[in-house]
TIPATI-756810 format. One record per residue: residue in one letter; x negated, y, z negated of N, C-alpha, C in turn. Coordinates in pm, whole numbers, plus 32768, in hexadecimal, padded with zeros to 4 digits. Last residue first. Layout:
// residues N
<'A' <X Y Z> <X Y Z> <X Y Z>>;
...
This chain:
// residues 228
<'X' <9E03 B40D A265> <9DED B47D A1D9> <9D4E B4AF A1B0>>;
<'X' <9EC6 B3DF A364> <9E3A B3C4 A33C> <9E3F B423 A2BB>>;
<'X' <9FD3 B2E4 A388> <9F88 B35C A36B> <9EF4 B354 A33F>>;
<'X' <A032 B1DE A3A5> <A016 B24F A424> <9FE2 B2CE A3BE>>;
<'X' <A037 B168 A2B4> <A02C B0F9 A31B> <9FE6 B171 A39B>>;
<'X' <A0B3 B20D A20D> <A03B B1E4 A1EC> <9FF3 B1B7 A249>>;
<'X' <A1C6 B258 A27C> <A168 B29A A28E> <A0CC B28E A246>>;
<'X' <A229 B174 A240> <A226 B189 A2D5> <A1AD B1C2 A2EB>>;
<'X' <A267 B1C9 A136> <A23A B162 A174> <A20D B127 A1E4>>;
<'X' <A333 B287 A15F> <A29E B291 A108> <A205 B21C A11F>>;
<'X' <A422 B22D A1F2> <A382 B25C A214> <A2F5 B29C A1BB>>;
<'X' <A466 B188 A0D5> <A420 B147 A1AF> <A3EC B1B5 A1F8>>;
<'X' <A3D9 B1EF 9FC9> <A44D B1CF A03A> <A401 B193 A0C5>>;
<'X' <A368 B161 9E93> <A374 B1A1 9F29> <A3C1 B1A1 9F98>>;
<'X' <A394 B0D9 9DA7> <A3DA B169 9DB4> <A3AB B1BE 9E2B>>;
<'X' <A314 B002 9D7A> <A397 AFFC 9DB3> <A3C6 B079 9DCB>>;
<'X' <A1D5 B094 9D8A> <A22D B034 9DE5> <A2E4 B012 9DDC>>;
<'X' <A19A B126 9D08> <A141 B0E3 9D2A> <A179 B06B 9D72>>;
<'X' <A274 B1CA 9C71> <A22B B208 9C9D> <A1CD B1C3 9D0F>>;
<'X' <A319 B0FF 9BE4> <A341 B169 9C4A> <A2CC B184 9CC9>>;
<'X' <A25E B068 9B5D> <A262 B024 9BC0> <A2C4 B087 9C0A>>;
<'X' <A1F9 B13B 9A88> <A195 B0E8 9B24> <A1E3 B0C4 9B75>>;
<'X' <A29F B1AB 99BF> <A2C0 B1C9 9A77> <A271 B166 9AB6>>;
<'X' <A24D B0DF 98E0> <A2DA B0F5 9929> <A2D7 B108 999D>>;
<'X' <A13F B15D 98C8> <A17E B0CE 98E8> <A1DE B0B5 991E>>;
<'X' <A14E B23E 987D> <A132 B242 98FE> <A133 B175 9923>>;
<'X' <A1FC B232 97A3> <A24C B28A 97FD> <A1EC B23D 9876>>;
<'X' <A142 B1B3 9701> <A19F B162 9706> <A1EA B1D0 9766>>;
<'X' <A06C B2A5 96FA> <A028 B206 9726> <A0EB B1B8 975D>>;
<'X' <A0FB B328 9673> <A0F4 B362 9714> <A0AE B314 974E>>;
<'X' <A137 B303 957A> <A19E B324 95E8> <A166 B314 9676>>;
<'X' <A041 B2ED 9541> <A09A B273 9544> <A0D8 B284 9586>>;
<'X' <9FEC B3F4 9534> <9F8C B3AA 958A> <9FEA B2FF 9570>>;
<'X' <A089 B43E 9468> <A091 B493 94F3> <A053 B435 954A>>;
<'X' <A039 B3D6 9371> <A096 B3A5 93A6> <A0E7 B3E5 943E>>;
<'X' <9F38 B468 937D> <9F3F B3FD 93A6> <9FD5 B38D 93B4>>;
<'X' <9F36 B584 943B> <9F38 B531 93D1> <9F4D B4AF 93D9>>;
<'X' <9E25 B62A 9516> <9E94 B5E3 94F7> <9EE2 B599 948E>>;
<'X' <9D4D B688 9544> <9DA9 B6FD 9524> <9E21 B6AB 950E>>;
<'X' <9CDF B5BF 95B0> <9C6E B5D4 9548> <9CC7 B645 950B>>;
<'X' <9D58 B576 96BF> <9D80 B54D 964E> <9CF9 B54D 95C9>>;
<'X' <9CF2 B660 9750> <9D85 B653 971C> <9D70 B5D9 96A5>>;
<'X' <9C0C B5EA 9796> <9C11 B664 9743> <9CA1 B683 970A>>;
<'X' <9C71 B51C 9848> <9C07 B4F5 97CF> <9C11 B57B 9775>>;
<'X' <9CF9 B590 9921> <9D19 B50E 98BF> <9CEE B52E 9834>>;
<'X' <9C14 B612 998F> <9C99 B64C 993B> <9CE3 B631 9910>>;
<'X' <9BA4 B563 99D4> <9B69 B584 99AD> <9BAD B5F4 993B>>;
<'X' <9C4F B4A1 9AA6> <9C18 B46F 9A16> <9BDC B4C4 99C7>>;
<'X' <9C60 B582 9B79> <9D0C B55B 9AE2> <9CB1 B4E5 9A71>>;
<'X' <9B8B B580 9BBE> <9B97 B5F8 9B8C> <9C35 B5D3 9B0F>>;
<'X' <9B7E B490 9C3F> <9B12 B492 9BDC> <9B74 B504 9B87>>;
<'X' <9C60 B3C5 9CA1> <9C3F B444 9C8B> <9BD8 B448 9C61>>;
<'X' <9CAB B2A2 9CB4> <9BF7 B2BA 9CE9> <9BF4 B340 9CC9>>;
<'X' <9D96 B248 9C73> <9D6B B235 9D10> <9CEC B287 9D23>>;
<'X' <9DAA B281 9B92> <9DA7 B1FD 9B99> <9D93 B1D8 9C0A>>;
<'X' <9DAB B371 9B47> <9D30 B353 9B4E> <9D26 B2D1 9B53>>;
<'X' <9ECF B39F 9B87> <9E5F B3DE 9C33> <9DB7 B383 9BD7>>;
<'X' <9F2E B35B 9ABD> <9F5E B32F 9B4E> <9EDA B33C 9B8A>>;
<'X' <9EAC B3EC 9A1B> <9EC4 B36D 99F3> <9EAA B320 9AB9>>;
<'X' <9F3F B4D2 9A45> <9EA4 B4F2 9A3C> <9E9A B454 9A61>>;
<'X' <A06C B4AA 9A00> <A015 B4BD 9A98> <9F7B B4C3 9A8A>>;
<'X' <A057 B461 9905> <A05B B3F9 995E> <A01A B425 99CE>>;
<'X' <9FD9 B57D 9872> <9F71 B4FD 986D> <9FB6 B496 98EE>>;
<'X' <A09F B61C 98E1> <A04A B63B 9917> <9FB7 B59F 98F9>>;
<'X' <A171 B598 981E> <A180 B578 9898> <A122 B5AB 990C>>;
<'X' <A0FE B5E8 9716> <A12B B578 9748> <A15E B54A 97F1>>;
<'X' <A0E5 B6E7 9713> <A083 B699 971F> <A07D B62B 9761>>;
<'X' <A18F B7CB 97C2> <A1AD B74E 978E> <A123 B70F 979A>>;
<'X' <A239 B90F 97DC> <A1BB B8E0 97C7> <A1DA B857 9784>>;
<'X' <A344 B96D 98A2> <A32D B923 9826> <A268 B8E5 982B>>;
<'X' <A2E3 BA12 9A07> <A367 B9CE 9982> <A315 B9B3 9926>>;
<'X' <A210 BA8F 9A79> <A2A0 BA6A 9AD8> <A2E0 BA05 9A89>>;
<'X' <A142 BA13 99C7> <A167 BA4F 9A0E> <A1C8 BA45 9A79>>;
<'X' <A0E1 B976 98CE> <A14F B9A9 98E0> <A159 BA37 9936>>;
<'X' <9FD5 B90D 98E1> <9FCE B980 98C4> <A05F B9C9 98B9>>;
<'X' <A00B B7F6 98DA> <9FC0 B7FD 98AA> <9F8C B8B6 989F>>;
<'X' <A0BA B804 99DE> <A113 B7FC 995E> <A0AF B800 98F4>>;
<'X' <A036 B853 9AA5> <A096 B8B9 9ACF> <A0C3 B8BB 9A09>>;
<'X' <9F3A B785 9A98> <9F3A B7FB 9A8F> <9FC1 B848 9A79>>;
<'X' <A006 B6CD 9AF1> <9FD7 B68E 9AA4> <9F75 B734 9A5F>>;
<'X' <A014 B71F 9C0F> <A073 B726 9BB2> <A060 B6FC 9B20>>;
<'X' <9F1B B6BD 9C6D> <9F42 B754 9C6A> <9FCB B77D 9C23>>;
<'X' <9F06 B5DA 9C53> <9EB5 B61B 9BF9> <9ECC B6A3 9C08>>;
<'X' <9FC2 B570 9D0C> <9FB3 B55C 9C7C> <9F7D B5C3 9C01>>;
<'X' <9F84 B5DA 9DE8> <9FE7 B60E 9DBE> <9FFE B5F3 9D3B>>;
<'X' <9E8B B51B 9E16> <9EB2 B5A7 9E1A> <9F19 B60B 9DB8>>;
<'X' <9F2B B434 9E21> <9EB7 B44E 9DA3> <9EB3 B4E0 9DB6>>;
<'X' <A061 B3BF 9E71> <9FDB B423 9E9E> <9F9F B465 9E0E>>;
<'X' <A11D B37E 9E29> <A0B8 B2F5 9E23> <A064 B354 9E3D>>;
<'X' <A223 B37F 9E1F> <A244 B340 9E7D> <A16D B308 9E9E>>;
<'X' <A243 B451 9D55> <A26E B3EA 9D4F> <A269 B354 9DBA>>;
<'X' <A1A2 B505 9E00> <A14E B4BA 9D7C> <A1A4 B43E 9D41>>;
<'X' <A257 B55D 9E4E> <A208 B537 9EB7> <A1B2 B4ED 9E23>>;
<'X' <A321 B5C4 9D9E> <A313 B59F 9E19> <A2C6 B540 9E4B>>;
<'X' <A275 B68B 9D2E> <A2A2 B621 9CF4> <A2F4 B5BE 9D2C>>;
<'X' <A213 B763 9DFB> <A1C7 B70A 9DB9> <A1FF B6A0 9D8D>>;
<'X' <A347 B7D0 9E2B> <A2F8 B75A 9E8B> <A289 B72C 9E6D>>;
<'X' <A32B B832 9CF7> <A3EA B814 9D53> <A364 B7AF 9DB4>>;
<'X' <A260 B8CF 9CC2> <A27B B871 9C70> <A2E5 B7ED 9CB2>>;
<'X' <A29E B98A 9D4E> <A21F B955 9D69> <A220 B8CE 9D1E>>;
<'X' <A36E BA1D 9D07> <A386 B9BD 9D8D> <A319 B976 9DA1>>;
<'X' <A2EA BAB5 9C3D> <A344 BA28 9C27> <A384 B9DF 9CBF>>;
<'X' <A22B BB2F 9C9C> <A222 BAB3 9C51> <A281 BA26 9C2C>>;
<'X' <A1CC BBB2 9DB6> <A25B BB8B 9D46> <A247 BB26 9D17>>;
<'X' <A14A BC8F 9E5F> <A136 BC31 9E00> <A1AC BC27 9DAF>>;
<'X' <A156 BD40 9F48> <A199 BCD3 9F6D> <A190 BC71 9EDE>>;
<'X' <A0E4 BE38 9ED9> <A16E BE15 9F36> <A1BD BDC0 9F22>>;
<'X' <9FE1 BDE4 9EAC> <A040 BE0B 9E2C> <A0DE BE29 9E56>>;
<'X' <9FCE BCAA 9F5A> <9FB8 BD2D 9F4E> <A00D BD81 9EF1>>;
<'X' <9FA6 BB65 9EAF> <9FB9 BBD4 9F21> <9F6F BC40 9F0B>>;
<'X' <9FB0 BA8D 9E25> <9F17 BAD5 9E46> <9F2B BB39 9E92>>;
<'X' <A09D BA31 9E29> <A081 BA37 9DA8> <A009 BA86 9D86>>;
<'X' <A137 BA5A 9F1C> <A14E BA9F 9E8A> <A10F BAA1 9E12>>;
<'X' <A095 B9AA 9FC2> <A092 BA32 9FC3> <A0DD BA88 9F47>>;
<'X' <A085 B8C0 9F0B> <A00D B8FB 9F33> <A01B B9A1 9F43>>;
<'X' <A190 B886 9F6E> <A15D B868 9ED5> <A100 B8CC 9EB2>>;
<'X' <A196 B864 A082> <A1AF B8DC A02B> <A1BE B8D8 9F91>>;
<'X' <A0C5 B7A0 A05C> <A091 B801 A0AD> <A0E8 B86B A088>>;
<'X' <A13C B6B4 9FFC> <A0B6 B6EE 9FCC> <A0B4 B77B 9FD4>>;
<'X' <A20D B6A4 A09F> <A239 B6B1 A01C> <A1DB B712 A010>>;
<'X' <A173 B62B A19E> <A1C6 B6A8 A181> <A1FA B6D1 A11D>>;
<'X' <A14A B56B A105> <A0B4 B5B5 A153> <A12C B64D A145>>;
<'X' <A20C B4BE A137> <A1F3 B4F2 A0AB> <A171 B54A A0C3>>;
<'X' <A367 B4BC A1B7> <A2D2 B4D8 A1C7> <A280 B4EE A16F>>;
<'X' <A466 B50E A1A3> <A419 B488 A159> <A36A B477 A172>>;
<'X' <A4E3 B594 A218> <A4DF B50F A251> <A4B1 B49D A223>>;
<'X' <A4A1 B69E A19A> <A529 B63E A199> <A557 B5C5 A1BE>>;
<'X' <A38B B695 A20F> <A39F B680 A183> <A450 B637 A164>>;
<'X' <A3CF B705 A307> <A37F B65C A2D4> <A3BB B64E A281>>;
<'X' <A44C B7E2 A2BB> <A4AB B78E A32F> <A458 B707 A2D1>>;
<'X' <A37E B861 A21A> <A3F2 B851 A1D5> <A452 B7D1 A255>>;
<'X' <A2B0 B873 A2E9> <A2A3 B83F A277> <A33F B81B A23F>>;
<'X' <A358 B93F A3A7> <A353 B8EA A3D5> <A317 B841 A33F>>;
<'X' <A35E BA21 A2DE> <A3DC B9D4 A335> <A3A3 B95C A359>>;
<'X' <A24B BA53 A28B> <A2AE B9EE A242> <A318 B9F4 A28F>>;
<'X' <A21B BAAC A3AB> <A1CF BA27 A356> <A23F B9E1 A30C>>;
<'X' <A296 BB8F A3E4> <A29F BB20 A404> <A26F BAAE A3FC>>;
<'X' <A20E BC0C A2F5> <A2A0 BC02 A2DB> <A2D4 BB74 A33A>>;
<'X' <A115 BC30 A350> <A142 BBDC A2E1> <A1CB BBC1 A2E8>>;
<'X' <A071 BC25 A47F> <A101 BC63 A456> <A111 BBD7 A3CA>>;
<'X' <9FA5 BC74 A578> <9F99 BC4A A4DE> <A027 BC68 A4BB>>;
<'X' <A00E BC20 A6B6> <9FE7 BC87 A64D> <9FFA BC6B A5C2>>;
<'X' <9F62 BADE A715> <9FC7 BB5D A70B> <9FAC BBAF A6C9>>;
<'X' <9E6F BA43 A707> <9EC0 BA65 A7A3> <9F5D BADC A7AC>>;
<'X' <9E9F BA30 A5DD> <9E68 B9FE A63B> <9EB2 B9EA A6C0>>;
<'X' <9EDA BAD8 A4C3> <9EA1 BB2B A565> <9E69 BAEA A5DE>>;
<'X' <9F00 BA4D A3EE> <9E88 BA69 A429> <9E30 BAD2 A4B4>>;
<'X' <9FEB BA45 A3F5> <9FC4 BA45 A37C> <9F52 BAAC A3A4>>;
<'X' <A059 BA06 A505> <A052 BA63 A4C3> <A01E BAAC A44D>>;
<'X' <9FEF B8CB A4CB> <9FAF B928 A533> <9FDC B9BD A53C>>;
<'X' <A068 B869 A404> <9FD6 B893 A40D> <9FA7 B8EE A461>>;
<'X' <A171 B867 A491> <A169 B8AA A402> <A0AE B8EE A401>>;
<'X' <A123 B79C A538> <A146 B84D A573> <A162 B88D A4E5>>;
<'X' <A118 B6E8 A471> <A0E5 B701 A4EE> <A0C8 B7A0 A51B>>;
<'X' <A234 B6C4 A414> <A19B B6B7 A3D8> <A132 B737 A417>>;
<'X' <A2C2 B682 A51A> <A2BD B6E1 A4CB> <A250 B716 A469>>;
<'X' <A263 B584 A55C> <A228 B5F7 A581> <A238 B684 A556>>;
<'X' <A299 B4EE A46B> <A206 B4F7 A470> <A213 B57F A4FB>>;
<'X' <A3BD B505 A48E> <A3A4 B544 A414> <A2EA B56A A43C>>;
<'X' <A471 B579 A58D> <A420 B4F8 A556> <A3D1 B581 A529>>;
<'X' <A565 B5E8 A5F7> <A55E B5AF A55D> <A4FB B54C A51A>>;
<'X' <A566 B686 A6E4> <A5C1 B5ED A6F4> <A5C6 B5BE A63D>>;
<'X' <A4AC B73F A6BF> <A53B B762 A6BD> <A58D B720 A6C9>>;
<'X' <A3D3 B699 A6D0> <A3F2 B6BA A65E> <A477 B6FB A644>>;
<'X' <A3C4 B62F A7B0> <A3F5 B5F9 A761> <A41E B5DC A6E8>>;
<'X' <A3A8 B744 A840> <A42C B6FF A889> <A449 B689 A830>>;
<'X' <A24C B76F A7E6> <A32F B7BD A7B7> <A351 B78A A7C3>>;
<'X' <A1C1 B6BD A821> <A1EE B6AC A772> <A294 B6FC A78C>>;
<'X' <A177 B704 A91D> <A188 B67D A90A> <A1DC B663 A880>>;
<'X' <A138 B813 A90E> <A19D B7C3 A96B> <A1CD B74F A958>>;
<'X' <A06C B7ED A84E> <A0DD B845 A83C> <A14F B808 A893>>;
<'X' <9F9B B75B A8DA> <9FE8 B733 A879> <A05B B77A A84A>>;
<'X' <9F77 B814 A99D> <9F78 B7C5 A9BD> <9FC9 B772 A939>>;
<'X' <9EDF B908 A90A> <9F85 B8FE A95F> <9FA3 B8A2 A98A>>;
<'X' <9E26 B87A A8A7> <9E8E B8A5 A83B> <9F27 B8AC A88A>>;
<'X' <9D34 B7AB A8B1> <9DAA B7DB A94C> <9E39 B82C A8E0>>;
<'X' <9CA3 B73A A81B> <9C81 B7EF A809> <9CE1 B804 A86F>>;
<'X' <9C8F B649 A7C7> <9C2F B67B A851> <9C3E B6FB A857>>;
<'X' <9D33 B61B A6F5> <9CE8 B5F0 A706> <9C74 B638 A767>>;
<'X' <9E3F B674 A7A0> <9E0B B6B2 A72C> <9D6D B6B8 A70E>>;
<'X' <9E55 B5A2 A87F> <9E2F B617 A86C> <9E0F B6AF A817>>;
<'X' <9E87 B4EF A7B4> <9E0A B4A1 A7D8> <9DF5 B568 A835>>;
<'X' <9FAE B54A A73B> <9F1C B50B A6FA> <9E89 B534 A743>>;
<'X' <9FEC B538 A81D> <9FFE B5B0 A809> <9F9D B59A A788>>;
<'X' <A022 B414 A838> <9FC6 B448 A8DC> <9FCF B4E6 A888>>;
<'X' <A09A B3C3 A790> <A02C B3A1 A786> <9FEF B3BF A7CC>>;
<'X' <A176 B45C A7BD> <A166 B4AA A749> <A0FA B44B A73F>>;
<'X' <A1DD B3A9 A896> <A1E2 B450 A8A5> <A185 B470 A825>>;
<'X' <A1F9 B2B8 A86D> <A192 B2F4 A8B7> <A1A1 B353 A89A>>;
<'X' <A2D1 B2F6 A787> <A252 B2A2 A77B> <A1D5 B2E0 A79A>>;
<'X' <A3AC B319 A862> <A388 B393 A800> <A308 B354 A7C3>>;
<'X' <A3BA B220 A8C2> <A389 B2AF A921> <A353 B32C A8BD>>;
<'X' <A410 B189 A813> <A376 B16F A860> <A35B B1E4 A8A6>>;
<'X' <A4F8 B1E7 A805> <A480 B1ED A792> <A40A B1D9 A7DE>>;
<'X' <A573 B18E A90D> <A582 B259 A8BE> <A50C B24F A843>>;
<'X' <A591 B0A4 A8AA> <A530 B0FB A950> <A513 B166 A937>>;
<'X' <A639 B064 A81A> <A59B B06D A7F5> <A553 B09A A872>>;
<'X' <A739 B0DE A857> <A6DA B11D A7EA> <A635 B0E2 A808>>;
<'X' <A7D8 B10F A997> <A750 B0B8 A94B> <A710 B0EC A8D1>>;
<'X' <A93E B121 A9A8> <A8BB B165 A968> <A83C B0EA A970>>;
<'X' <A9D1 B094 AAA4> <A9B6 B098 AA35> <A91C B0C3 A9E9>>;
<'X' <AA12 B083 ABCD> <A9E9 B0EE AB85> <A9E9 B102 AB0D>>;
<'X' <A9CE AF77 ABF2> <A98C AFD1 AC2F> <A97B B046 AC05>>;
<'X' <AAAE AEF3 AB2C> <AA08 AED4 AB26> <A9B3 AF47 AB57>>;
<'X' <AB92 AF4A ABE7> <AB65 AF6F AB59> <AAC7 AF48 AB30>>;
<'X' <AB4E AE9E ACC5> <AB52 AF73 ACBD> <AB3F AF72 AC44>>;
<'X' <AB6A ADA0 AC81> <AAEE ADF2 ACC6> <AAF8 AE5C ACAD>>;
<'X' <AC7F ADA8 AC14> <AC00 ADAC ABBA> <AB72 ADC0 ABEA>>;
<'X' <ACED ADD0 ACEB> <AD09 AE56 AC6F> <AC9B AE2A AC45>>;
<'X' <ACD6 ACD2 AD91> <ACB4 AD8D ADCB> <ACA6 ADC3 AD29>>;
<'X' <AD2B AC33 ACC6> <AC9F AC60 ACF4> <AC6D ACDC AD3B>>;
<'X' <AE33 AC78 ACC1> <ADE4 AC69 AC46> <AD6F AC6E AC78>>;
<'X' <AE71 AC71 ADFA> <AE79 ACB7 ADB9> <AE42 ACC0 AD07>>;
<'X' <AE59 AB2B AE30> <AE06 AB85 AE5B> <ADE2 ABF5 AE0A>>;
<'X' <AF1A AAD9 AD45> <AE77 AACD AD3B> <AE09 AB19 AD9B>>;
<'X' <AFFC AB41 ADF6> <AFD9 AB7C AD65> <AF2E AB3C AD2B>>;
<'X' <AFED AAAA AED8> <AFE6 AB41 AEF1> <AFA3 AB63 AE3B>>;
<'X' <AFDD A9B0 AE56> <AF73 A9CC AEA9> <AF5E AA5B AEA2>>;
<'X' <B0F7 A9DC ADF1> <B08C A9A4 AD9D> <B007 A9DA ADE1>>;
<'X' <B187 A9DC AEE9> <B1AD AA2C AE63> <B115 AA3C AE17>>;
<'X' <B176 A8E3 AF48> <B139 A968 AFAA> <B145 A9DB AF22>>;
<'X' <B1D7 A813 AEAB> <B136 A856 AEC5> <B11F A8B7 AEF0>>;
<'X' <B2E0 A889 AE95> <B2B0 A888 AE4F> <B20F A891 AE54>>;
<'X' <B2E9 A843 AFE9> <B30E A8CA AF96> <B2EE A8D6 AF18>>;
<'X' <B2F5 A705 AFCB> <B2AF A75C AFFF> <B29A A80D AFD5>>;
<'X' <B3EB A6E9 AF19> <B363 A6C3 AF04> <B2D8 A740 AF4D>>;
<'X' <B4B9 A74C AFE3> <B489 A752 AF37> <B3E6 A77B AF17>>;
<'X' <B48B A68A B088> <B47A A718 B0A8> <B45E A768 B02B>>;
């Protein structure tokens, strides 16, 4: 009788471990379902970008840009930037620029790199221009190279540095700039020559920051899905 009672014990409690672990399974979060959805969303808000459906992509980019994906944020950064399907609004540009940008986005770095550094006599700050240029130049954008590579070659928004306006020049004319080889080349005709050591042996050092170990996962991500 023992015996018996002991299985019935056993049975009930294996039933019961399986009930719980069905329910638990059931309502346990799916992360990658939740990615694949946000995915589609911000590649179907793409592809209506693309075709001029602005409200159409608008719908599609908020709900995942207020979830924290960085590319749509991007996204609706531009499309305020620009006035596409909304009312031109800078301020809500860089909100939304600044969300990417915190994510690691480096398009979004650019872009308020860009707006402080080319703005409007409003909006121009050099030294925040300097703050997400360097940023985003760390992370490999020739762009942003040569525009910071400017910021320290005229000391604007801080310290005038030959030396560190030759690496970034350096950087961006190693991915095809024409314009950072060209301001390369005139920099160092104003340079000395133990200035032009430093800044041969400085831009040795960062490469491999700059050109690969010093990217994050979505810097990286975002080579793979972005268009430039």
């Amino acid at each position: 009788a023992d015996r018996r009672k002991s299985i019935g014990v056993l049975v009930v409690v294996a039933l019961l471990v399986a009930l719980a672990t069905a329910v638990g399974v059931s309502f346990m979060p799916k992360p990658s379902v939740q990615a694949d959805a946000e995915t589609v969303a911000v590649q179907e808000g793409v592809a209506a970008l693309k075709a001029g459906a602005f409200s159409s992509a608008l719908g599609k980019l908020e709900p995942v840009a207020k979830k924290g994906n960085a590319q749509a944020a991007y996204l609706l950064g531009q499309m305020y930037e620009d006035g596409l399907g909304v009312k031109k609004d800078t301020d809500a540009a860089i909100s939304w620029y600044r969300k990417a940008a915190l994510s690691g986005w480096t398009d979004a770095k650019f872009r308020l790199g860009e707006i402080y550094f080319k703005g409007t006599e409003e909006l121009q700050d050099f030294k925040k221009a300097r703050k997400w240029l360097e940023q985003a130049a760390y992370d490999g954008d020739a762009r942003a190279q040569l525009d910071l590579g400017r910021l320290y070659a005229n000391g604007w928004g801080g310290d005038k540095d030959s030396i560190k306006a030759y690496v970034w020049y350096e950087f961006a004319a190693k991915q095809g700039n024409y314009e950072a080889q060209r301001l390369r080349d005139g920099l160092l005709k104003a340079m000395q020559e133990n200035e032009i050591t430093k800044a041969q042996n400085l831009t040795e050092k960062m490469a491999p920051q700059v050109f690969g170990k010093g990217k994050t996962k979505d810097a990286k991500l975002q080579e793979a899905t972005s268009n430039k």
